[in-house]
C-alpha positions in Angstrom: 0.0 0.0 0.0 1.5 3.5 -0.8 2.1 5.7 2.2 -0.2 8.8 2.3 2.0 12.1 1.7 3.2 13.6 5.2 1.2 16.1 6.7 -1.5 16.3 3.6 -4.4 15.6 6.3 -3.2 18.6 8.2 -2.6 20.8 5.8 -6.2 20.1 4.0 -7.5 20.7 7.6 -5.7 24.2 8.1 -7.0 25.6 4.9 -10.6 24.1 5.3 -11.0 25.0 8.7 -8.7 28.0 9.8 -7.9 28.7 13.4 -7.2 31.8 15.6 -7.1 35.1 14.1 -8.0 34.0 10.5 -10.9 32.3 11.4 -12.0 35.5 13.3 -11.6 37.5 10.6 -13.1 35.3 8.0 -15.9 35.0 10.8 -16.4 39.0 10.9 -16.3 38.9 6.8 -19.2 36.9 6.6 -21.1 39.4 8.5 -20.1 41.7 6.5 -20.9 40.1 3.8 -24.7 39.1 4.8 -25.1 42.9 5.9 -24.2 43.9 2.8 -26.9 41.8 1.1 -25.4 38.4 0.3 -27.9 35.8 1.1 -26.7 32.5 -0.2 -23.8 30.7 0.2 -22.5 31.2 -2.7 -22.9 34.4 -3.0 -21.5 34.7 0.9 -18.2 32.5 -0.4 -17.1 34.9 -3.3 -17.6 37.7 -1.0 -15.0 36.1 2.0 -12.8 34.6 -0.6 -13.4 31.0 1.0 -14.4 27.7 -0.5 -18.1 26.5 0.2 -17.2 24.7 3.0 -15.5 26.5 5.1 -17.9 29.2 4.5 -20.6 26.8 5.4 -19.3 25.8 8.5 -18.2 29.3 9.6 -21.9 30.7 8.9 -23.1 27.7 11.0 -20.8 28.5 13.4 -22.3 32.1 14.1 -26.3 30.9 13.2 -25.5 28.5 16.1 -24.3 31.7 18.0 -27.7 33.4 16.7 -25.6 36.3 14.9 -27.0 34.5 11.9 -30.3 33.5 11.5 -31.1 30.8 8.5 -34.1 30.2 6.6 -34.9 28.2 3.5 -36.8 31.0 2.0 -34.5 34.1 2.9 -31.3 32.5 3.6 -28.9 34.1 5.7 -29.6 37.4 7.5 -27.9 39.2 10.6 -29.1 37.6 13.8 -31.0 38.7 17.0 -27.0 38.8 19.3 -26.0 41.3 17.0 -29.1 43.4 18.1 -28.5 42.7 21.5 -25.3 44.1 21.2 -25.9 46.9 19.4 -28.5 48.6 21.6 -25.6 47.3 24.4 -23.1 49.4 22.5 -26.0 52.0 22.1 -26.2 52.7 25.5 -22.8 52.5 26.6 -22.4 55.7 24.5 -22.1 58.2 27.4 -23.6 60.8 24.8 -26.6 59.0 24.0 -27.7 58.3 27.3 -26.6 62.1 28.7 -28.8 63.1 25.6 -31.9 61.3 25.9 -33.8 63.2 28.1 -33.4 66.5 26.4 -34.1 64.5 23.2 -37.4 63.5 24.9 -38.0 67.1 25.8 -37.6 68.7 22.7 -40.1 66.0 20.8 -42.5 66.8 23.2 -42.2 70.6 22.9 -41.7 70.8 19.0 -44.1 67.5 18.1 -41.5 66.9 15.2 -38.7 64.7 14.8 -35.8 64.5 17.2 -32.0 63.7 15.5 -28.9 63.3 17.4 -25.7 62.7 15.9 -22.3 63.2 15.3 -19.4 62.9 12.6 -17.6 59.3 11.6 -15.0 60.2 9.1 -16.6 62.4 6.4 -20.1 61.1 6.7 -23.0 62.2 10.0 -23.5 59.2 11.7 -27.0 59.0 13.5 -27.2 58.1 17.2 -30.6 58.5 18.5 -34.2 59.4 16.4 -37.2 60.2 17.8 -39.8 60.1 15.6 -42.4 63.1 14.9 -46.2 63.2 15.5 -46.4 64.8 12.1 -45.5 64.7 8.8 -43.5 62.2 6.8 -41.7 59.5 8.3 -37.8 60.3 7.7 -35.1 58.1 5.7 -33.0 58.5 8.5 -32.3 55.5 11.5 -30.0 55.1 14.1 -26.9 53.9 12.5 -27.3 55.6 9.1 -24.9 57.5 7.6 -25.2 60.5 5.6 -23.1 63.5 3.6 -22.4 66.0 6.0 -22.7 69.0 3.8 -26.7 68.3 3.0 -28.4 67.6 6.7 -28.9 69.5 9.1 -27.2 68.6 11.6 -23.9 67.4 9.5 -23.8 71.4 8.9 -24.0 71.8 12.9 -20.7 70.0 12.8 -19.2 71.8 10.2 -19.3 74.9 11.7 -15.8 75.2 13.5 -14.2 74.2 10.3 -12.2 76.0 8.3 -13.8 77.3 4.5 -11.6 75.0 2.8 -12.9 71.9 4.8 -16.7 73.5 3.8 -15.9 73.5 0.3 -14.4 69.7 0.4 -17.2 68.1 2.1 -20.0 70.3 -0.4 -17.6 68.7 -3.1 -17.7 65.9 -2.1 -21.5 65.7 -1.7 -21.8 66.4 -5.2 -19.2 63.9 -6.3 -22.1 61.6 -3.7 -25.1 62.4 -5.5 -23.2 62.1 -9.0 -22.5 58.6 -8.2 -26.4 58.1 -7.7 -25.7 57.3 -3.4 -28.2 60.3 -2.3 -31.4 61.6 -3.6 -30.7 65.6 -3.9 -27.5 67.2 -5.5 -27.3 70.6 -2.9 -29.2 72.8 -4.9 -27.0 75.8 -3.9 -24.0 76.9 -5.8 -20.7 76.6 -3.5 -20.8 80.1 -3.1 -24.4 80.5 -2.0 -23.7 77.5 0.2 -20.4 79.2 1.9 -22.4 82.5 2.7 -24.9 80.5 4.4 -22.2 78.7 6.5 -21.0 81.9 7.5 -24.2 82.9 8.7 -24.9 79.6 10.4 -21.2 79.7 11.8 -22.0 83.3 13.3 -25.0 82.0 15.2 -24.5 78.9 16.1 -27.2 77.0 14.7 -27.6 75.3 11.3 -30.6 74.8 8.1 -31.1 72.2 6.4 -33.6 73.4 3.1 -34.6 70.3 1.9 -31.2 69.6 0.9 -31.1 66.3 1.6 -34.5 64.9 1.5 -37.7 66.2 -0.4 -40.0 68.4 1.4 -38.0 68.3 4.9 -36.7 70.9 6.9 -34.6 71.0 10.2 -32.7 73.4 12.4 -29.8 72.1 14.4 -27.2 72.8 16.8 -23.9 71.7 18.2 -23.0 69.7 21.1 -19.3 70.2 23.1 -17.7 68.3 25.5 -16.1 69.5 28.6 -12.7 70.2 26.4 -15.0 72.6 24.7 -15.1 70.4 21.5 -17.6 70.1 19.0 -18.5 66.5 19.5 -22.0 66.2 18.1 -24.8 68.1 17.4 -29.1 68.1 17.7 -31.5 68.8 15.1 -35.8 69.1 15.1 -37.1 67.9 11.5 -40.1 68.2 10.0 -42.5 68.6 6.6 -42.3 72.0 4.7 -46.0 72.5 6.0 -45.2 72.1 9.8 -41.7 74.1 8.8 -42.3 77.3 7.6 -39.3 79.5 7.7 -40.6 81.8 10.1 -41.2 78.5 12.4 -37.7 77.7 11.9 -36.1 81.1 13.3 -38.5 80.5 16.1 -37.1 77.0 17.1 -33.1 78.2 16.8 -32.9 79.1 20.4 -34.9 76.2 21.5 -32.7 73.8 19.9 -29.6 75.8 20.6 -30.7 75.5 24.3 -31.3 72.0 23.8 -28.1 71.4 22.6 -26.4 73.5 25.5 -28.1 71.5 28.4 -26.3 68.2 26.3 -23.2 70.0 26.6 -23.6 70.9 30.0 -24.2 67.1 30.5 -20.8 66.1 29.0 -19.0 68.8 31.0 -19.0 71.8 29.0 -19.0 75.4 30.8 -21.4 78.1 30.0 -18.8 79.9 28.2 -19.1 77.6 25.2 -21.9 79.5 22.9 -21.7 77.5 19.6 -19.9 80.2 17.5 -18.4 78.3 15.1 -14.1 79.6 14.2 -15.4 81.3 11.4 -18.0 83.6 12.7 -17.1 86.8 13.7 
């Protein structure tokens, strides 16, 4: 009988059925691959880069953890632990849970909806929503991610940044909308768009004019931190016919107040105001 070649077992094993830090990491790829719409197997395995079966036992492996769930009609889909986690990770966000109750205040003053949030790279990141009484229901969810230059509150967080940095992030919200990844290309010009930053720098607040979604409208305000940074900022939304613009001037100091009994929250002294570097 001819001897089996040394160490083929193993080495079939190692590349079927990775260990340590590889598996994790092919592990964490398939959820990123299921999040990002792969249902099948297949599909799964061409997005990791593994063969079928070490895909199939590594999305076993984390159904059987429930970050996976299976069905024969859907396939795979993110599991109920990774919602467990995430409202875990939700509230360990010192922000969130220093925010909510002003959140809760302002919804029930304004009736409209509530938006906390902050910037992740070049992108507002949503941390909180309260829905309105009102209107449309908003695109917007905890989690999403949007251009900062066409919400509301991603131009709350522009307002201590330089012009240049304005100008990037409006460029780069056209480039956004160019490649078809939001609905609305800013429908001001860069300059008309600058001059309206100033303004907003100069009093602390911030528009959004339907820039970003049809027929909504918000006013926002940043948030600072007990180092006096701009960490995040607030934002009441609502439909052009529960927005009018004289309604909006009304709500700035609300939500600037709002936004300054957060800060206060995260440490920051009353001498923080919200003027952004460039107003004057």
């Amino acid at each position: 009988m001819m001897p089996k070649p040394p160490n083929s077992t193993a080495a079939h094993q190692n590349n079927a059925a990775p260990t340590g830090t590889q598996t994790l990491t092919r592990g964490l790829a398939v959820l990123q691959a299921v999040a990002g719409g792969a249902r099948e197997l297949m599909d799964i395995s061409r997005a990791v880069g593994t063969t079928r079966s070490t895909t199939h036992r590594l999305a076993s492996c984390l159904v059987q953890e429930r970050y996976l769930r299976f069905t024969p009609n859907a396939g795979y889909v993110l599991g109920p632990k990774l919602i467990e986690l995430g409202f875990q990770a939700r509230e360990e966000v010192s922000l969130v849970v220093a925010a909510r109750p002003y959140l809760k205040q302002l919804a029930e003053q304004s009736g409209d909806t509530i938006h906390l949030a902050l910037r992740d790279t070049d992108d507002v990141l949503y941390l909180d929503k309260i829905p309105g009484k009102r209107g449309l229901e908003m695109r917007s969810r905890v989690g999403h991610r949007m251009p900062l230059a066409t919400t509301g509150v991603g131009k709350a967080l522009m307002l201590e940044m330089p012009e240049t940095d304005w100008e990037y992030f409006y460029q780069k919200a056209n480039a956004a909308t160019s490649a078809g990844t939001a609905k609305l290309v800013p429908k001001h010009s860069w300059t008309e768009f600058r001059d309206r930053m100033r303004q907003y720098a100069q009093g602390g607040y911030a528009f959004d004019l339907e820039d970003n979604e049809p027929s909504i409208r918000c006013v926002s305000a940043p948030i600072y931190d007990a180092g006096q940074t701009l960490v995040a900022a607030v934002s009441v939304s609502s439909t052009v016919p529960y927005m009018s613009l004289k309604r909006m001037q009304s709500l700035i100091e609300t939500v600037k107040q709002a936004a300054m009994d957060i800060s206060a929250e995260l440490g920051a002294t009353a001498a923080t105001k919200g003027v952004g570097a460039n107003g004057k």
